[in-house]
C-alpha positions, 0 to 999 in steps of 0.5 A, a space after each residue: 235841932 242844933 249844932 250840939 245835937 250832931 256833937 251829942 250824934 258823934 258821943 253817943 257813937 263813939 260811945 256805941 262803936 267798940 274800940 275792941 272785938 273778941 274772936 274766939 280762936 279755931 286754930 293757929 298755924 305758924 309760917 315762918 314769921 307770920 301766924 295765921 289765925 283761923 276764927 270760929 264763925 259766930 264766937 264774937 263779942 263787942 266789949 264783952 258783949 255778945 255779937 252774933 251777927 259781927 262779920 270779919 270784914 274789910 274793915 278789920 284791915 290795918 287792926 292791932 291784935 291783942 291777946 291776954 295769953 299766957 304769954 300775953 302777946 301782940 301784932 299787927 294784922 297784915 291782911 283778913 281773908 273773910 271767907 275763910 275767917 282767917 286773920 294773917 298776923 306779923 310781928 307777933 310779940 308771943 305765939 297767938 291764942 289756941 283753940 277755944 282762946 280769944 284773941 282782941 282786935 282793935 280796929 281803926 276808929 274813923 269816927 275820932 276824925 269825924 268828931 274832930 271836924 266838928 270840934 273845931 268851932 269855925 269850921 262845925 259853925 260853916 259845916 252846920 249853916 249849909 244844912 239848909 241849903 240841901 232842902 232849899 237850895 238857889 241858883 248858882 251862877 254857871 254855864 249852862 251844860 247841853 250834853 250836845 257831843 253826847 248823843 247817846 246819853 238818855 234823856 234823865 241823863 241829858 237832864 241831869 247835866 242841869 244840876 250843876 245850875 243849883 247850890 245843892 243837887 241830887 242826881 238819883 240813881 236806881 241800879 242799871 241806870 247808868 248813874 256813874 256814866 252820867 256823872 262821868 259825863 257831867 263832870 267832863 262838861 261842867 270841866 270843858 265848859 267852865 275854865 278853870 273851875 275846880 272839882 273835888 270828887 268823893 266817893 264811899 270806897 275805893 273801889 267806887 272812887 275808882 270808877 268815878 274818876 275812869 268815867 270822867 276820864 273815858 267821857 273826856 276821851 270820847 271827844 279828844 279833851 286830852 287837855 283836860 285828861 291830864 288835869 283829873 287826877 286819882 288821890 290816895 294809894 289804895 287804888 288797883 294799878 291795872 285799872 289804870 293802865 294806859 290812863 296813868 295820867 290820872 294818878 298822882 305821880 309823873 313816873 310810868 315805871 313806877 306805875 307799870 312796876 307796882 301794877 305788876 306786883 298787884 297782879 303778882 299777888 300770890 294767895 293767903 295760904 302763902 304766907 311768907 310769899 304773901 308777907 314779901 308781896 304786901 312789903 313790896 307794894 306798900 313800899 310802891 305806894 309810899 314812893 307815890 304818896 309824896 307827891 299827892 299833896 303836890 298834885 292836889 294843889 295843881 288838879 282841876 279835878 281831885 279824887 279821893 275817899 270821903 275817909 280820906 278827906 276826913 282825915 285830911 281836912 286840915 290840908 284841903 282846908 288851906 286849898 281854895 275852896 273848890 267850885 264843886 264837891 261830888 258826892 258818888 254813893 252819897 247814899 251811904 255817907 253819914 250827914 253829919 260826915 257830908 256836912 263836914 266836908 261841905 264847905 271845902 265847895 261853893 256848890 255839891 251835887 250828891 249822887 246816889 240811891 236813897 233806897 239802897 244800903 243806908 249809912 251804918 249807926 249803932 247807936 240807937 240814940 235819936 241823935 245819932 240816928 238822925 246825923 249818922 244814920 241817914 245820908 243827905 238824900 233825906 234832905 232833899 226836895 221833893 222835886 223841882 230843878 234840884 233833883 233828877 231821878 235816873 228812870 230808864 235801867 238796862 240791867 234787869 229784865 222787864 219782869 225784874 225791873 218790874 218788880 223792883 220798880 213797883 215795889 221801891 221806886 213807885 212804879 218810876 223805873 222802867 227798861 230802857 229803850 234802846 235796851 228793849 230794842 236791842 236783840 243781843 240784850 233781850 237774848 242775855 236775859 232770857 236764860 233758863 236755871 234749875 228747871 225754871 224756864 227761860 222767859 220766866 225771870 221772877 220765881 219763888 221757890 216755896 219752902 215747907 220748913 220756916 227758918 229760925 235761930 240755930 245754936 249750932 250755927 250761931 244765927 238764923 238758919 235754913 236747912 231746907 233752902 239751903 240744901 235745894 238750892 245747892 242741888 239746883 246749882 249743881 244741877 245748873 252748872 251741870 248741864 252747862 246752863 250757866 258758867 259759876 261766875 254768872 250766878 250768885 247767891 245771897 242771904 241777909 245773914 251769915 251763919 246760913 252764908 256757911 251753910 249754903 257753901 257747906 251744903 254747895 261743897 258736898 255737892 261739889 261746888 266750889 266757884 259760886 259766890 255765895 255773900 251777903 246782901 251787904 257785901 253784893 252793892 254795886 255788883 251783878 249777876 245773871 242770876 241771882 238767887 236770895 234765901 232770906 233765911 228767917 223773914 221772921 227775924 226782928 231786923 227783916 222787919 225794919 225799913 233798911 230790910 227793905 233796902 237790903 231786899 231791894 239790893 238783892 233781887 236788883 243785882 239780877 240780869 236775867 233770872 231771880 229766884 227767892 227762897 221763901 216759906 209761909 212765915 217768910 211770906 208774912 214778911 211786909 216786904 217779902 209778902 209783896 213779891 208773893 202778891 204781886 206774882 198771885 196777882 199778876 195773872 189775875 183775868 177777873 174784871 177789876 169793879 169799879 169800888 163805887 159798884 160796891 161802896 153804896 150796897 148795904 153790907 159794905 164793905 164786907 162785901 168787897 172782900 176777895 173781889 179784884 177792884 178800882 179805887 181810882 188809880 189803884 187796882 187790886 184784890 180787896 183782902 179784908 175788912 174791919 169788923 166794924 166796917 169802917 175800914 178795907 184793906 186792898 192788895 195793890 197788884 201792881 206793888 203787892 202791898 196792902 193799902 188802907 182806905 176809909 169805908 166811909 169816904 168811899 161810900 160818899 164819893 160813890 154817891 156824889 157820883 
């Protein structure tokens, strides 16, 4: 392991990331200067090669189009509407392809200022000597911060103010933990506490960096540090203004006009479909956001604490560079962040503290090179400890109901997370989770919906598809939204794959649904819903079986407040994650005396005998589901995880007669 394995990581990457995407075209529309391009679901190609599975995303946004006509032809593309699978160009050199063309994208490419940071050798050679700080971190010297004016803080939360104390921290936070409120706090103690320390806050999205820098902001408000507020400042331009209302001191700029002024072009952003009005809008904001942009070097020289995109400081790692170094780099949904991106940014600080979920969505790698694996596709939680002063997992949620957290607790978290107190005795949040939906009633908050028909690939639809679950649940929504049970946006639909998104909003639409989201698992982190419905669609699907499936499973039935209903059929239910929901419901209501295994261990057609039966190895309780032929072996369902555990027949036989 080296510093050349993660330059060797960025090549086979890079080699990996298509510079270029082929759509095929549907339909192109012209509207005054601006072309619209409508793409056909599931026609799309990486270099040449097929993609089923590639998803017209956000991060197309600011691509160059390319067609090779006749006439050849180029743009720019002014903004995606994925949910309609439509591209907006401008500035189109020729008219863009018509139906059945193809039409080239060339996205951004991240990853070149990436690989840059770590050309250069002094600062690939700091970048690569803090590695083994994050497994072994040290004491660092600092005030120590009590959370004393934050009565209400939980007590993980009040704990977790302690991580400032190490060199490397991680701060674990499952959903409904409350994680980005902790931070919040945190770094508004580690501020008050500590004059003159620095901090530079990162995050995966704008979005995330948003609510980041609002927490500490509201943290800060909460005990009247109005000092401090105006030295916590938002970096970068691609921020919602009207989050920011009566807190513009956060961004970087010193004129409220201009702030007020691109908050109402914002809200003032007109739809898609109207392309000249929308190509005036997209000029006018941008020309807002340049007038900011100026003044964001000045600032960040200035801040106690900077926020801004980890992207953003890949890209400007020569500016931060020139800083001096600041006293802490955060990390929010550094479980999402690449080691080898968090890495480079390391040594812009003295200490870090990363702040994430290890067990949801993990960073995105196509190469299947072990190199890049290891660097690209696992985040800086892989390297932390085990336990100890350095680690603090967030254990109380106030999201799901108990059932559900439950679950997902037992099933992800080894049974660590549980409801929180002051939830539980709450009437207001007990009544909110308790709702019924579609027939089921309203205090059962786990159901699985057993469906005749196994999923499977279409070509028709260009993926993995379910008619059956698709079609029930439409007429279940409708049914729902019907009888008034719940309103369209507290519902929300979710499926591993694409082509069965289309399909569940094709079917919605013929019964007159048209307001419930219905996305996939990727694009559902960070949000939540009353109800959640998920349809895996095809448990049987290669990349259901693999353990960022569990992530993604694991995304899914979290996102639920009240009620999870799980579309599965029998080839889903051998699914390994999928087959756990179905065992832990089958064996939640399981009366029968749990014998104790050394009752069975010592009898002579051991350990045949114990097959079917509900028993006690230790700890662990659950129904014995098969033995190998040759007795050596028992597997056990465990009831409170649902899944199959191993034990050797032999072990169990001398710890019975020892006993």
């Amino acid at each position: 392991m080296s510093l050349s394995d993660i330059r060797s990581a960025l090549r086979d990457e890079l080699e990996a990331t298509p510079e270029h995407y082929d759509f095929k075209v549907l339909a192109s529309e012209r509207d005054g200067h601006l072309w619209r391009v409508t793409l056909q679901p599931g026609h799309a190609w990486a270099e040449g090669r097929y993609a089923a599975q590639l998803m017209l995303d956000d991060s197309f946004d600011g691509s160059s189009a390319w067609w090779g006509g006749p006439p050849k032809g180029h743009a720019s593309v002014l903004a995606i509407a994925p949910e309609d699978d439509q591209i907006i160009l401008k500035d189109a050199s020729a008219p863009p392809p018509g139906p059945d063309q193809l039409i080239r994208l060339y996205p951004p490419r991240f990853l070149n200022a990436l690989a840059d940071c770590w050309r250069d050798d002094d600062w690939a050679g700091l970048a690569w000597a803090s590695l083994r700080d994050l497994a072994a971190p040290s004491p660092v010297a600092t005030e120590r911060l009590d959370g004393a004016a934050f009565g209400w803080l939980r007590p993980a939360q009040r704990q977790a103010l302690q991580l400032v104390g190490q060199s490397s921290s991680f701060l674990w936070g499952p959903p409904g933990t409350g994680k980005t409120t902790a931070l919040g706090v945190l770094l508004a103690e580690y501020l008050h506490v500590n004059a003159g320390a620095r901090v530079l806050l990162l995050s995966t999205t704008n979005h995330a960096v948003d609510q980041a820098v609002l927490a500490v902001d509201k943290a800060l408000q909460q005990k009247r540090r109005e000092g401090l507020r105006g030295s916590v400042k938002r970096l970068g331009t691609r921020f919602v203004a009207s989050a920011y209302r009566g807190r513009e001191h956060l961004l970087p700029v010193f004129d409220p006009d201009l702030i007020a002024r691109l908050s109402r072009a914002e809200a003032a952003r007109p739809p898609t479909s109207d392309l000249q009005a929308y190509s005036r809008w997209s000029e006018r904001v941008e020309g807002l956001r340049l007038q900011m942009r100026a003044e964001s070097l000045r600032v960040l020289r200035s801040a106690r604490l900077a926020a801004m995109t980890t992207t953003r400081a890949a890209f400007t790692l020569k500016t931060l560079r020139e800083l001096p170094p600041f006293d802490l780099v955060v990390f929010d949904e550094a479980s999402q962040v690449s080691l080898a991106h968090t890495l480079a940014l390391i040594p812009l600080g003295r200490a870090r503290l990363f702040a994430g979920d290890p067990q949801q969505l993990a960073p995105v790698v196509r190469s299947a090179s072990r190199e890049a694996r290891r660097w690209l596709g696992r985040s800086p939680f892989a390297e932390k400890p085990r336990g100890g002063p350095s680690v603090c997992l967030l254990d109380e949620q106030s999201r799901m109901a108990a059932s559900i957290c439950d679950l997902v607790s037992h099933l992800f978290y080894d049974g660590e997370l549980r409801v929180a107190a002051d939830a539980r005795a709450d009437p207001a949040w007990l009544a909110t989770r308790t709702r019924p939906f579609g027939g089921i009633e309203a205090d059962r908050h786990v159901h699985v919906e057993t469906v005749a028909q196994d999923g499977g690939w279409s070509a028709a639809h260009r993926g993995p598809v379910r008619v059956a679950s698709a079609e029930h649940i439409a007429q279940r929504v409708a049914q729902a939204l019907a009888q008034g049970e719940l309103a369209a946006h507290e519902l929300v639909l979710l499926t591993p794959f694409r082509a069965q998104r289309a399909l569940i909003r094709q079917r919605l639409a013929a019964h007159g649904v048209f307001q419930v989201k219905v996305s996939t698992v990727h694009r559902a982190q960070g949000s939540e819903a009353a109800v959640v419905i998920f349809d895996p669609a095809d448990g049987a699907q290669p990349f259901l079986r693999t353990e960022e499936a569990g992530r993604l499973i694991n995304v899914a039935l979290s996102r639920a407040q009240a009620k999870v209903v799980v579309y599965l059929s029998g080839a889903d239910a051998a699914n390994p994650v999928l087959a756990q929901i179905v065992n832990r419901l089958r064996l939640a209501g399981d009366a029968r005396r749990a014998t104790p295994i050394g009752e069975l261990a010592l009898r002579s057609d051991f350990p045949a005998c114990a097959v079917g039966l509900r028993v006690a190895i230790g700890r662990h309780a659950g129904e014995v589901s098969r033995a190998s032929p040759d007795g050596r072996q028992l597997w056990m369902v465990n009831e409170a995880s649902g899944a199959e555990q191993l034990f050797d027949a032999a072990f169990l036989r001398r710890k019975a007669a020892g006993a």
